[in-house]
BALOBA-1460 file (C-alpha; in Angstrom, 3 decimals):
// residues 60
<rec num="1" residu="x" x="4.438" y="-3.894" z="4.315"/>
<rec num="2" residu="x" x="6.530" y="-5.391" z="1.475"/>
<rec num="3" residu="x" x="3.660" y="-7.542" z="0.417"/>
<rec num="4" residu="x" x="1.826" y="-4.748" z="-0.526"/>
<rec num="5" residu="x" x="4.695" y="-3.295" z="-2.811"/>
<rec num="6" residu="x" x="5.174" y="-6.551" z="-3.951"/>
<rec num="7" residu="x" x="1.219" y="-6.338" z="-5.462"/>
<rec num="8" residu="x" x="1.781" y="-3.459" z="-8.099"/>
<rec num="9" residu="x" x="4.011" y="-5.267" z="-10.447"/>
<rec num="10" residu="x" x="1.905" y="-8.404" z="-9.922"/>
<rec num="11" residu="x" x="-1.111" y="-6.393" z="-11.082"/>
<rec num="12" residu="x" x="0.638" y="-5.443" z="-13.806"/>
<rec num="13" residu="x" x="2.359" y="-8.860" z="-14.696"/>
<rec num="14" residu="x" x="-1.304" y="-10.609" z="-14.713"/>
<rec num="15" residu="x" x="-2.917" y="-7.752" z="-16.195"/>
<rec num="16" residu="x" x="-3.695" y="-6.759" z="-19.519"/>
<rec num="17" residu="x" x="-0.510" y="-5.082" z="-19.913"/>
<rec num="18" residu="x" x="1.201" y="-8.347" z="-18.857"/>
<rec num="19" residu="x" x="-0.119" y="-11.591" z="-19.362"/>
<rec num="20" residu="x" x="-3.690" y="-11.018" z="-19.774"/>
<rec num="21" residu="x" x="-4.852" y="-12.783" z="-17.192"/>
<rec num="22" residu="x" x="-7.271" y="-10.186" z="-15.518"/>
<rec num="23" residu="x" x="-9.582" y="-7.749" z="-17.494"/>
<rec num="24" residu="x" x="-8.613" y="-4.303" z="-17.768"/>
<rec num="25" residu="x" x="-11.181" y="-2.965" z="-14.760"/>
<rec num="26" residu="x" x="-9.717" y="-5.581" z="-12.659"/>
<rec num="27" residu="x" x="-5.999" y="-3.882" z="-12.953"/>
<rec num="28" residu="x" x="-7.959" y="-0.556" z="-12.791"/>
<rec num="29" residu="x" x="-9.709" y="-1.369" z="-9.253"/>
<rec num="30" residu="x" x="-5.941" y="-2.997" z="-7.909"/>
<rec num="31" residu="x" x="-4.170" y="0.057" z="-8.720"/>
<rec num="32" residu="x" x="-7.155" y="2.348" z="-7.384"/>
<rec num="33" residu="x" x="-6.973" y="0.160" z="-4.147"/>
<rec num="34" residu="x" x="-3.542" y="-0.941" z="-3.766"/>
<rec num="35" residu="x" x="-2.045" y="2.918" z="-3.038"/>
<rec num="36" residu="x" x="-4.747" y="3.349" z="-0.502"/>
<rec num="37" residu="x" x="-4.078" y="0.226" z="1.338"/>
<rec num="38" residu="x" x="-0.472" y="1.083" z="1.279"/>
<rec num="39" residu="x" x="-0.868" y="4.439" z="2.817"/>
<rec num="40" residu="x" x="-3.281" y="2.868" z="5.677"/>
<rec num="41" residu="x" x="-0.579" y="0.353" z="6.399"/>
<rec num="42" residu="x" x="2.497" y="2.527" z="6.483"/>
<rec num="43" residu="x" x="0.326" y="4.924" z="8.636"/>
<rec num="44" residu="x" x="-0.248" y="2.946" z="11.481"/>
<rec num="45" residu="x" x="3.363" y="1.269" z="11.270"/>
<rec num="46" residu="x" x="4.898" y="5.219" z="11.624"/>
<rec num="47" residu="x" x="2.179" y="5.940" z="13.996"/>
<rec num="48" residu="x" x="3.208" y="2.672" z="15.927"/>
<rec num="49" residu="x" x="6.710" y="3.414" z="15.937"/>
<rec num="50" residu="x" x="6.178" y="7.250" z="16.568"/>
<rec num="51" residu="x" x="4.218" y="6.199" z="19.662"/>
<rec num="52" residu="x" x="7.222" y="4.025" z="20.689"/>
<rec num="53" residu="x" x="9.501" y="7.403" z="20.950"/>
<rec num="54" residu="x" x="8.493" y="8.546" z="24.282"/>
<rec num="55" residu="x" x="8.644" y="12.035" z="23.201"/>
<rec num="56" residu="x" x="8.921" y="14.056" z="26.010"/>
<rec num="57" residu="x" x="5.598" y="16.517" z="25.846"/>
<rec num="58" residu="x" x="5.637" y="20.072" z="25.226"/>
<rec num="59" residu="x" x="3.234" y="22.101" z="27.533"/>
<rec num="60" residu="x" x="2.065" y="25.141" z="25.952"/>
């Protein structure tokens, strides 16, 4: 999960706000991408753990 954290100030770094490495529509698409690929992997790690609880169930 950190390796996706880690990605946002590389994007930056090598982008045209850094270093100039990457076009500007390159940085655009990471930080359009990055967030959602975040969210998808901290989903299924809470859902994962969540699952792990053993909850005991409420019956309505």
């Amino acid at each position: 999960m950190t390796a996706f954290w880690v990605c946002y100030p590389t994007a930056w770094i090598i982008g045209p706000s850094g270093v100039g490495w990457t076009q500007q529509a390159t940085e655009t698409t990471a930080f359009i991408f990055l967030p959602i690929l975040s969210k998808i992997g901290f989903s299924l790690l809470d859902l994962g753990r969540l699952r792990r609880l053993n909850l005991p169930s409420v019956d309505g």
